[in-house]
VOBA-1610 file (N, C-alpha, C; in pm, whole numbers, padded with zeros to 5 digits, always signed):
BEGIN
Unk+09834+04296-06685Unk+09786+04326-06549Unk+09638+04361-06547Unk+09620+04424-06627Unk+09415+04509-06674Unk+09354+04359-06681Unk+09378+04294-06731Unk+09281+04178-06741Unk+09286+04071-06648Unk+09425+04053-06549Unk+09378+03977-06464Unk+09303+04066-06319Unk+09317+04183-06337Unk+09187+04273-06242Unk+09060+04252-06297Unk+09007+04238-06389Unk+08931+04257-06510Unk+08847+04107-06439Unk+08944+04011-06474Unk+08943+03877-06408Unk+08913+03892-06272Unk+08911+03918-06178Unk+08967+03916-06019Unk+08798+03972-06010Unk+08794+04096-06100Unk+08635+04156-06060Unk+08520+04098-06121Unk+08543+04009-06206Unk+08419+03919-06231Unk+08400+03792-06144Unk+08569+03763-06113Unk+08506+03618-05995Unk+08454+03695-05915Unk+08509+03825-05788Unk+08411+03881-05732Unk+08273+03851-05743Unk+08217+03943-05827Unk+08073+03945-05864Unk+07974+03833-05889Unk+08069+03723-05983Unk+08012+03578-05989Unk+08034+03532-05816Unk+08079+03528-05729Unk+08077+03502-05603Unk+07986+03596-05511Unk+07971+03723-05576Unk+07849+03767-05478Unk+07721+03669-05512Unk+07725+03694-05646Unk+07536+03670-05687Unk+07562+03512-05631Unk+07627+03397-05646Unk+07615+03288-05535Unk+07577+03275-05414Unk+07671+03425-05388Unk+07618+03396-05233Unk+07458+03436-05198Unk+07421+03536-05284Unk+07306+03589-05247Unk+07176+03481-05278Unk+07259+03388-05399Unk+07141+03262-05455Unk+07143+03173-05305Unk+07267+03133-05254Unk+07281+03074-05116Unk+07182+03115-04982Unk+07177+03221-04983Unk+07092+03327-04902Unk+06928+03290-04911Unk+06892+03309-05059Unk+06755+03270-05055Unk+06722+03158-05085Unk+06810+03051-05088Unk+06779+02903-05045Unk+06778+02882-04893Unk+06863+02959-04813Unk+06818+02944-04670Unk+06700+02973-04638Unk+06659+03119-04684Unk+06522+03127-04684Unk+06434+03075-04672Unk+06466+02991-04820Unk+06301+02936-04858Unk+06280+02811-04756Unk+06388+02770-04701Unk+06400+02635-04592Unk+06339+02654-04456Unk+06340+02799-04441Unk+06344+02865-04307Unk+06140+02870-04339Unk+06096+02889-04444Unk+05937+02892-04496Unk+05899+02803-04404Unk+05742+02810-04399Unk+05668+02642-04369Unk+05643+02589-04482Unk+05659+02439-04508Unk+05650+02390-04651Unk+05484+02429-04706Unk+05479+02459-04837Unk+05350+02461-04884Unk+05275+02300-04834Unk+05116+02327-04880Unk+05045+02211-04817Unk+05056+02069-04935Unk+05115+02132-05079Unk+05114+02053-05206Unk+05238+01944-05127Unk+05363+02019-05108Unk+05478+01962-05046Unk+05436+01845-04929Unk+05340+01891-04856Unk+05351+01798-04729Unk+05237+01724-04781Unk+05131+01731-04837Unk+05060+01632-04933Unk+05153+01491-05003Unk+05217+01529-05073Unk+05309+01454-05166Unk+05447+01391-05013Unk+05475+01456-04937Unk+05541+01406-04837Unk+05468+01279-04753Unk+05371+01310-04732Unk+05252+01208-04665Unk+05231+01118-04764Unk+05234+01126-04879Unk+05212+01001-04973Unk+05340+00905-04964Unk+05441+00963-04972Unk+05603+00888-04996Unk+05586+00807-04834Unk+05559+00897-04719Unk+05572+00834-04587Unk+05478+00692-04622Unk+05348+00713-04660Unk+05253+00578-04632Unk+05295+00427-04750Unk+05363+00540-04833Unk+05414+00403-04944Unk+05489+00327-04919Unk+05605+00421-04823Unk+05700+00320-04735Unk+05660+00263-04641Unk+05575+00271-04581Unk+05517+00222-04464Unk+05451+00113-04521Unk+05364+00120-04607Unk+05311-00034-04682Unk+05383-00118-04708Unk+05513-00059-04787Unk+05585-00155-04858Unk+05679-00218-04714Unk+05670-00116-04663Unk+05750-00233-04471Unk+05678-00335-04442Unk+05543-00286-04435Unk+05489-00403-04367Unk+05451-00506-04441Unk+05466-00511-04599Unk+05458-00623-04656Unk+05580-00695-04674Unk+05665-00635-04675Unk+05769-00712-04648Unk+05805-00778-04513Unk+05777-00713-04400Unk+05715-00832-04314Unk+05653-00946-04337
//
């Protein structure tokens, strides 16, 4: 019986700290993206955009 409590209170705990990792991934989403991010975002947009219109 001691060890499946034993058991029961570590999934607990492994299910808090998830949730709390869950938590500050909302976070960081909820941020404005750094300017490196939307730099490198603006590059991917214009590469696809070339490669459209040459394939036109």
């Amino acid at each position: 019986m001691q060890k499946s409590i034993e058991l029961d209170k570590n999934k607990t705990i492994k299910e808090e700290e998830e949730e709390e990792e869950e938590e500050e991934e909302d976070e960081n989403l909820l941020k404005p993206p750094s300017s490196d991010r939307l730099k490198c975002c603006n590059r991917l947009m214009i590469r696809s955009i070339n490669i459209f219109m040459v394939a036109k």
